[in-house]
N, C-alpha and C positions, 0 to 999 in steps of 0.2 A: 581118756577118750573125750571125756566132756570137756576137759581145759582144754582139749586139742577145739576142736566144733566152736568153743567161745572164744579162742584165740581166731579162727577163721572167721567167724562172725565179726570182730573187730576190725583185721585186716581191712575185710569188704568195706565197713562202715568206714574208714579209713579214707580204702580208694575212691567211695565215692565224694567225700569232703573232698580228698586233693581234684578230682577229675573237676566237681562243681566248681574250686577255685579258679583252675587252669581256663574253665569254661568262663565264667563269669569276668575274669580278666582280659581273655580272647574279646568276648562282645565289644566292649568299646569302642573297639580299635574299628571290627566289623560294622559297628552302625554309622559311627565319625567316617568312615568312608563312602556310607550310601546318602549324609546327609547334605544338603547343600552348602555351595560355596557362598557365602551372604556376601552383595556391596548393598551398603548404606550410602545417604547420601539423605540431603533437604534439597526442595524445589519448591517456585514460589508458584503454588496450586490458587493463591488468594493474592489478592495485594495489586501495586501498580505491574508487574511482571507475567500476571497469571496467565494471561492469554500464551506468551513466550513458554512459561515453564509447564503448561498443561501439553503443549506442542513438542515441549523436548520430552516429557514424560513418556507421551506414546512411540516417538523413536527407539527411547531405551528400553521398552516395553517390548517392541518388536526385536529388536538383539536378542534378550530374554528368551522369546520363544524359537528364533534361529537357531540359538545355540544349543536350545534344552532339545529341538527338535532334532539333531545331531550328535548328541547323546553328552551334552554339557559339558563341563572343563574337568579333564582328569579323571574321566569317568563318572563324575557327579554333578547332580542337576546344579543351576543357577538359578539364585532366587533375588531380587530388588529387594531392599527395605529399605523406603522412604517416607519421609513428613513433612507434612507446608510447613515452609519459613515464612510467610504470610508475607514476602519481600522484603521486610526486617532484618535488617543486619543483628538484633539485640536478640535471636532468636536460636542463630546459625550455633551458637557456642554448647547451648543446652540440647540440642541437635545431636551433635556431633558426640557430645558425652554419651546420650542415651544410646547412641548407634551402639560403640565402644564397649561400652559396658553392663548394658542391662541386653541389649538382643546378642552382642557378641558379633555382630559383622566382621566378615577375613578383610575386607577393602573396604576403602571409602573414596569417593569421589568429588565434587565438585559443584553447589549448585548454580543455578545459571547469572553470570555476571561480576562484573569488579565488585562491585557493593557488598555481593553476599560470601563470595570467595575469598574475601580480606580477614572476615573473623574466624573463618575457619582454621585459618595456617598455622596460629599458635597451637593449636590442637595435635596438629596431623605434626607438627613439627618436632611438639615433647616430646611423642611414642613414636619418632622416627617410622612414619608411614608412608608409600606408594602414595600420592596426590595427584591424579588425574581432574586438568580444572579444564570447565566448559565457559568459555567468552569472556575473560580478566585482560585487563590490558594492565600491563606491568606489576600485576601481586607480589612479583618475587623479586623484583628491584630492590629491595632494602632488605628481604631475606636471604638471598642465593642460597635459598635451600632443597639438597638434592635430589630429593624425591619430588618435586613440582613438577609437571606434564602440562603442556598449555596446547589444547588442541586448535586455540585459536590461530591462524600463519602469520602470528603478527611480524613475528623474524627475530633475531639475535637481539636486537635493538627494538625491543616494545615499543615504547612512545615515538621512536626516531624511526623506525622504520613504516610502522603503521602508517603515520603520518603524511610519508615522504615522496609516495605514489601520489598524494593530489596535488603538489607544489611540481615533480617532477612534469608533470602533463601541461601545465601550466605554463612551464620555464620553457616546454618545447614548441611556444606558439610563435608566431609571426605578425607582429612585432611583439618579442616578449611582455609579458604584464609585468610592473615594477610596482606596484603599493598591493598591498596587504592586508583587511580588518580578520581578526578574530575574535569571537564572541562563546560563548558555552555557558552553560548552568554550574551554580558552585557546588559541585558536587567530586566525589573521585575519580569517576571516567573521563569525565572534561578537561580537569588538570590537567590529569596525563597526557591526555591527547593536546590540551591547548602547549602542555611544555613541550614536548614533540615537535611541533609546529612552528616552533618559536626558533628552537634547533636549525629546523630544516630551513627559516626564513634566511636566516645568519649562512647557512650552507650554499644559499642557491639565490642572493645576492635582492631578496625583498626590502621592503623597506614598510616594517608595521606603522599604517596610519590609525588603527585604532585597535583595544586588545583591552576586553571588559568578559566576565561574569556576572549574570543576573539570576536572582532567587532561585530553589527548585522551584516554588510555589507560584511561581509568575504564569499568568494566565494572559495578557497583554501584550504582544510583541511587538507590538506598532511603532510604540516610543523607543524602543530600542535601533529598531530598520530604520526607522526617520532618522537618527543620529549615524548612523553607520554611512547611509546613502550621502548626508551633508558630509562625510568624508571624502567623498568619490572614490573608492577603493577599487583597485582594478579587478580585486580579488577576494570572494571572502571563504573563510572557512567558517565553519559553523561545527561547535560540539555539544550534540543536545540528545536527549530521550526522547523517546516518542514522542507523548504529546506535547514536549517544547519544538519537537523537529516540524510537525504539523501547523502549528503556530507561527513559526517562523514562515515556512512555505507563505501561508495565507497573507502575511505580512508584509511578505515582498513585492507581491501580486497588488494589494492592496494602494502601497505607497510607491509601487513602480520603479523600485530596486532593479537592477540592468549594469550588474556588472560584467566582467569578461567572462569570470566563472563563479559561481556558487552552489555549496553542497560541503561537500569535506567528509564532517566526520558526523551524520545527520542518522542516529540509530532512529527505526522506525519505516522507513523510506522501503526495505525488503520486508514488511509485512503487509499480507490482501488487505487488513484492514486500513490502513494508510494509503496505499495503493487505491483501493477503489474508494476512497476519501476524495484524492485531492485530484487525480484524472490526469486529464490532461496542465495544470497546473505544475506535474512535474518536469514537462520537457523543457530539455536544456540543463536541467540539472545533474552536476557533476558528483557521484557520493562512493564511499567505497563501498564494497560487499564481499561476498566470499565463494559466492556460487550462485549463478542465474542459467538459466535453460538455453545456454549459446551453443554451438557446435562445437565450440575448441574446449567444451569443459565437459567433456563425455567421459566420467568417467567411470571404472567398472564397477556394475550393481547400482550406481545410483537411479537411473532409471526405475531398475525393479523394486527399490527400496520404497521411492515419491511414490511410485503408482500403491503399492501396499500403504505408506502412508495416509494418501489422501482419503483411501478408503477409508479409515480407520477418523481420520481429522474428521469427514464429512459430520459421521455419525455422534462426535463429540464439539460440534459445534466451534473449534478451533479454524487456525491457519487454517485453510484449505489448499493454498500454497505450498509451505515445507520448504521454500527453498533456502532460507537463511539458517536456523540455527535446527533444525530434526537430524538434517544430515553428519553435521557435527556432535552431538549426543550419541549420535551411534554409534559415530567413527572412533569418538573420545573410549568408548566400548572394547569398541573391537580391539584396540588398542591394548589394552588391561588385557582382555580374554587371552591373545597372541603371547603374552608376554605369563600369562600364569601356565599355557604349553607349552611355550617353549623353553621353561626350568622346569615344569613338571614341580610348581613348588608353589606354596602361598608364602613362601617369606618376603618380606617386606623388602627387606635388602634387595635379593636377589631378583624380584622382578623390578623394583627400578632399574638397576642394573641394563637389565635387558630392557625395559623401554628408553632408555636412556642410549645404548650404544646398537640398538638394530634398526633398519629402514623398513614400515610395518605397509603395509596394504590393507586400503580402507574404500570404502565409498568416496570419502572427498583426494582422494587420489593418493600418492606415496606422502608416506609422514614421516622425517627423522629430525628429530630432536635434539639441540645444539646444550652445551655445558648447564647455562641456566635455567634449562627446562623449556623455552621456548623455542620457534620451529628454525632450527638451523638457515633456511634462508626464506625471506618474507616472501607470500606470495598474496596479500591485499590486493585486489583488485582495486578497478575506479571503472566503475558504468556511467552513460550517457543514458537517461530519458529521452527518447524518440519517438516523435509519431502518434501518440497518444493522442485519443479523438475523445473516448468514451470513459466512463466508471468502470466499466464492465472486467469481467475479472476475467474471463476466457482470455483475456487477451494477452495475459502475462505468463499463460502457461506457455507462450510462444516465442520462437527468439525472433530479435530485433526490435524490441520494446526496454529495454537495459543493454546497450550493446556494451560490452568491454574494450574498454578504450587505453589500458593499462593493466599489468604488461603486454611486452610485444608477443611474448610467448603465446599469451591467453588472446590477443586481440581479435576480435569478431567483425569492427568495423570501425569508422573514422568518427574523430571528434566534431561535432559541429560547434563552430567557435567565428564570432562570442557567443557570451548563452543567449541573448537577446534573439539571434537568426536561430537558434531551436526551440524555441517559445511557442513561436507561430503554427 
């Protein structure tokens, strides 16, 4: 009876080891289900970009909360992890390791522009990762590698297509313009965009009178405008960073530059702070962009999104604006979140996959995504400066101050040509 009662006693002890195992192995599974889905990512919070990347910051910030507000991807919240790249390219690579491997993020992203989205690629390219990039012009030209996502519309053709909207506006005037200058900072965005350019000039029958890079470090744009102007260029493009795009503006003004058209490819030009910089100094200026407050770019949610934005900008001292690159950090988002639903997966494979072969709905309107990762057909704008009287910044929250003069799709209203008669 006794060996019987110790043999029962054993058993127990037994079932509850196996039950404690079954339990203990169960858990896992149960918590890795309640925990969040991580994207990492670097953004330049410090540096020459910071004002840009503090601005895309708070867009992704708000997805975040959309999403978690809706009960997040898969049933499980969503959470950011991100770190200044200080706008240091030499930073992005050690970034991108610690995402990967010390936090463990499911996704990574993109931070904002050509310069910083270049060092990441070797990364995301080893461990075959989903790359969702925010504002690169051509990253993937010499990779065509297939998990790149480029939410910027540059088109099929980055450099050639981007480009090819401010030369096309140009080629449809009366009497056509026939000369050419092109200038930019030696930098990676400029390239691109000045070999783009150079393409499109060959395409649509220019003839370059001048085609120089100057310093990034150049604070001086005077001596450059004086040599361009002693061209007489019927036309110029401009590929610069903000404060060379500033520079340049003031320079034209200065030495009385008065071509047919000028602007191009002038980053800086859609941010308040430039904007209520240079005033009325902008009109007449021909530049691309991606989204201004016109009526033919309504598209859904953007409205609700700006107005939660600004609120949000006001209090952090940023853009107050939002209309260039907040919209796009989100979209670039929603993009990723769409495509982690609709497999119901975090594998890497398989939501490229899907962002790669589905047409996604976003803030900045329908996005589908051509072989090399960029936007199957460009849709770059080109705005006209109109009208501008004052600094004041009220005034940009309003359309007819950038009107869209390219495409005809998007078009809001007519080019004033030459720039000289939009000056005034």
């Amino acid at each position: 009876m006794r060996r019987n009662r110790s043999r029962t006693r054993a058993w127990a002890v037994v079932s509850l080891l196996i039950g404690a195992l079954f339990a203990s192995s169960a858990w896992p599974g149960a918590a890795s289900a309640a925990d969040p889905i991580k994207i990492g990512f670097g953004m330049a919070l410090t540096g020459g970009l910071a004002a840009n990347g503090k601005a895309a910051l708070i867009a992704m910030q708000l997805w975040e909360a959309d999403v978690n507000k809706k009960g997040g991807l898969l049933g499980r919240p969503v959470q950011l992890v991100y770190y200044d790249d200080q706008t240091k390219g030499a930073t992005v690579p050690g970034i991108y390791t610690k995402l990967l491997d010390v936090d463990k993020v499911h996704f990574v992203v993109s931070g904002y522009g050509t310069n910083l989205i270049a060092p990441a690629m070797p990364i995301v390219m080893e461990r075959k990762l989903v790359f969702p990039a925010l504002f690169g012009l051509a990253n993937n030209e010499k990779h065509n590698y297939s998990g790149y996502f480029q939410i910027m519309p540059a088109g099929p053709r980055p450099a050639i297509d981007w480009t090819g909207t401010y030369l096309e506006v140009a080629a449809r005037q009366t009497p056509k313009p026939q000369t050419l200058a092109l200038v930019g900072a030696d930098a990676e965005y400029p390239h691109n965009a000045l070999a783009g350019i150079r393409e499109n000039a060959k395409r649509l029958g220019f003839k370059v009178v001048y085609d120089s890079t100057y310093p990034p470090n150049t604070v001086d744009f005077t001596p450059i405008v004086r040599v361009i102007k002693a061209q007489n260029p019927d036309v110029v493009f401009v590929a610069s960073y903000p404060p060379d795009s500033a520079g340049m503006v003031l320079a034209a003004h200065e030495v009385g530059l008065q071509p047919k058209m000028f602007g191009g490819g002038m980053v800086g030009l859609q941010f308040a702070a430039l904007l209520t910089k240079l005033g009325p100094k902008l009109n007449g200026i021909v530049n691309y962009d991606f989204w201004v407050p016109e009526p033919t770019l309504k598209f859904s949610g953007i409205e609700d999104f700006l107005k939660r934005y600004q609120a949000q900008a006001e209090k952090a001292g940023v853009d107050p604006l939002g209309h260039y690159l907040p919209p796009w950090a989100y979209a670039y988002l929603q993009v990723l979140g769409q495509a982690i639903e609709g497999t119901k997966s975090l594998d890497q494979q398989k939501v490229a996959d899907y962002v790669r072969t589905q047409e996604h709905d976003t803030i900045v309107g329908k996005v589908k995504f051509g072989a090399n990762g960029e936007w199957a057909t460009s849709r770059v704008l080109q705005v006209q400066f109109q009208g501008i009287e004052t600094t004041d910044i009220a005034q940009f929250h309003k359309a007819g101050k950038r009107v869209v003069v390219w495409p005809e799709q998007y078009k809001s209203g007519k080019l004033i040509y030459p720039y000289s008669s939009a000056m005034k």
